[in-house]
C-alpha positions, -999 to +999 in steps of 0.1 A: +230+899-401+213+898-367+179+896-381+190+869-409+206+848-379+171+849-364+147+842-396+167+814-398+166+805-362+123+809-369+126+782-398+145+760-378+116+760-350+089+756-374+103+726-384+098+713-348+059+720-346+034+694-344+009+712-362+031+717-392+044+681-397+041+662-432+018+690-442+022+698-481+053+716-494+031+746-504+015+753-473+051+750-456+064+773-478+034+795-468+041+795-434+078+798-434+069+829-450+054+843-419+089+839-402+095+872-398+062+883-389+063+862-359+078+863-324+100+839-301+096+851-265+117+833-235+099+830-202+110+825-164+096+800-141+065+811-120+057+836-155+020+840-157+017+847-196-024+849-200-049+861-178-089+857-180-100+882-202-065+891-216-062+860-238-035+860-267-048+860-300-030+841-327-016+808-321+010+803-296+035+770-297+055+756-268+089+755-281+108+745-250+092+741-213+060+732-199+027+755-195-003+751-170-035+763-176-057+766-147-088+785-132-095+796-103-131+799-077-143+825-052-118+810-026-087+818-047-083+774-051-066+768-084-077+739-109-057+727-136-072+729-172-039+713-192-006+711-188+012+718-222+047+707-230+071+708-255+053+711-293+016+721-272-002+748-285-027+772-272-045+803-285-071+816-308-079+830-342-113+840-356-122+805-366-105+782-337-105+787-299-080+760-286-101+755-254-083+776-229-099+811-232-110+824-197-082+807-179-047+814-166-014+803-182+019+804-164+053+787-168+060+758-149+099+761-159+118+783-178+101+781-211+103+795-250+070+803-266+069+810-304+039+831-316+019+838-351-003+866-351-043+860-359-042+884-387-013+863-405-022+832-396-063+831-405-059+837-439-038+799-443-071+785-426-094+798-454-068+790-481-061+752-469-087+732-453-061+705-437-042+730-419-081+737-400-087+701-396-056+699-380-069+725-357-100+710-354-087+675-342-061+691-314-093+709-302-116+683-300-091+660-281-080+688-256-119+689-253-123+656-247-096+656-216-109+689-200-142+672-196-129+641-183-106+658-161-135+681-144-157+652-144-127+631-122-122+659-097-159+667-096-171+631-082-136+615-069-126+619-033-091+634-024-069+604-029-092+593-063-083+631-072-046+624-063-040+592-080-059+603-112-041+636-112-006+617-109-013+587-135-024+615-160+006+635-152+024+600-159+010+588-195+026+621-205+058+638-188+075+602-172+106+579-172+104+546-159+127+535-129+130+503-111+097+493-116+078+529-115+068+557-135+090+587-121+068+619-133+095+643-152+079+675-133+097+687-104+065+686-081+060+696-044+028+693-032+019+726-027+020+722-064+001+692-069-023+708-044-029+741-067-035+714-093-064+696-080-076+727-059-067+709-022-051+720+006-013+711+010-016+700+044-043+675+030-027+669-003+005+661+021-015+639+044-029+615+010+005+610-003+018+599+028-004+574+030-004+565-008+036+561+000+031+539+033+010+517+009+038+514-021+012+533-044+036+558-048+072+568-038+078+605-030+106+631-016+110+664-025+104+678-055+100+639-072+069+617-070+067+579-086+039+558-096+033+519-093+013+518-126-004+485-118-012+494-080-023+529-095-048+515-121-061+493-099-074+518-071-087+539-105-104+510-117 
């Protein structure tokens, strides 16, 4: 009974997947198939789930939570790769790498990750095409923002690095309030600091002044964005 209670509880999530959406009957049917040689794993806060050189193979989905992905340098200063959210994806099979191989990935918040093992999920890529291309589009997009993100914290100074950080972290986890963008990410700035590979002290100093300005309204844990004010300094 127990195990019948959690097939179904697989079906149900697959359902949920990005990847999987309006794909043919067929190849749903396929996959649904691979329920029960799957797994659902829940997570803690502050979980590191990957580590360079101990990368998962298979694909893994976000089912609840938020991920980052980050690397770090000689100095022990952490850089954010992505941040992945609900219905994100990471992992890789013999034909995809989903861009975040050599890095570390660890649980912002309590999170649920639902897994499909390489072995079971490569043979659906050589027996439908569109599932690959699917593959191959998320890849080449998450490509795409890795390079511009590297290429913003490479040449920016600290509050360029701050303000781009925030307004990315805006377009995608926010809720607008009285006339600003309130990021959905609990967020101190130790946090943010990891994020951009800063100080906190300095990190601490920059949104000070970004708040003094009405760029930005912060306390703790909460940071909001004046969109307009935001884009303009970017600009």
């Amino acid at each position: 009974m127990k195990s019948m209670e959690q097939y179904k509880k697989k079906l149900k999530i697959l359902s949920r997947i990005k990847l999987f959406e309006s794909l043919p009957s067929q190849i749903i049917h396929e996959i649904e198939q691979l329920a029960n040689k799957s797994n659902l794993n829940a997570y803690a806060k502050n979980t590191i789930i990957q580590t360079p050189g101990n990368e998962k193979t298979g694909l893994s989905f976000v089912i609840a939570g938020k991920l980052r992905a980050y690397k770090t340098d000689s100095d022990g200063k952490q850089y954010t790769v992505c941040i992945l959210s609900e219905g994100g994806m990471f992992g890789e099979v013999e034909s995809f790498s989903l861009g975040i191989d050599g890095t570390y990935v660890e649980t912002m918040e309590d999170s649920t990750i639902y897994s499909i093992p390489a072995e079971h999920f490569e043979p659906l890529l050589s027996k439908h095409p569109e599932l690959g291309l699917r593959l191959l589009s998320d890849m080449s997009k998450r490509l795409r923002q890795q390079v511009e993100l590297v290429e913003k914290l490479v040449f920016r100074d600290l509050r360029g690095k701050v303000l781009y950080f925030l307004n990315r972290l805006s377009k995608k986890f926010s809720i607008e309030e009285n006339g600003y963008l309130k990021i959905d990410i609990p967020l101190t700035h130790q946090e943010l600091a990891n994020m951009i590979g800063a100080t906190r002290e300095a990190v601490s100093l920059t949104l000070q002044e970004l708040s003094n300005e009405g760029i930005i309204v912060t306390s703790r844990r909460m940071v909001m964005i004046h969109v307009e004010k935001v884009m303009k300094e970017l600009s």
